[in-house]
Steps between C-alpha positions, in 0.01 A plus 500: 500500500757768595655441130143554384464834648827596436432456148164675527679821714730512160198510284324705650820769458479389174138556368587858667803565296364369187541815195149490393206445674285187464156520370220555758369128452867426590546772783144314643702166480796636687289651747290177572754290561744726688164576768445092477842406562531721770164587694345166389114499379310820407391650803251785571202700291557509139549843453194683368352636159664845554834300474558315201852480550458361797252258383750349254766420715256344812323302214887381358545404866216332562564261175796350681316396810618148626822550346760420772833763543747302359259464168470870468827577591585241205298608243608826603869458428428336206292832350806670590730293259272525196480885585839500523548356189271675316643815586868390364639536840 
């Protein structure tokens, strides 16, 4: 596990230094499964009509529900690579 999250901490540093910024469908993605990997399960209200931004990301969350840590944190670092790679870096 501690590799696991060391490899997320680096992706995470990554998606943030990437040169362009990912589509919003991707930027949901990342979002999701950062929350998931770290806070576990949606939690909370989903937000309401007033904020659709907000909406967006909760429902992304929500998606991922009964996805364990180490899954997210997975699938998480592996979104990293191909957005790595796409970028040329």
């Amino acid at each position: 596990m501690n590799d696991l999250k060391t490899q997320f901490e680096a992706a995470a540093t990554a998606i943030q230094a990437l040169p362009k910024r990912p589509d919003n469908t991707t930027l949901l993605e990342i979002y999701a499964l950062y929350k998931q990997a770290t806070a576990g399960d949606a939690t909370g209200k989903r937000p309401g009509m007033f904020d659709p931004v907000g909406q967006a990301k909760y429902d992304a969350w929500a998606k991922l529900k009964g996805i364990s840590s180490e899954q997210a944190m997975q699938r998480y670092v592996a979104l990293a690579e191909r957005l790595k790679g796409a970028s040329g870096g």
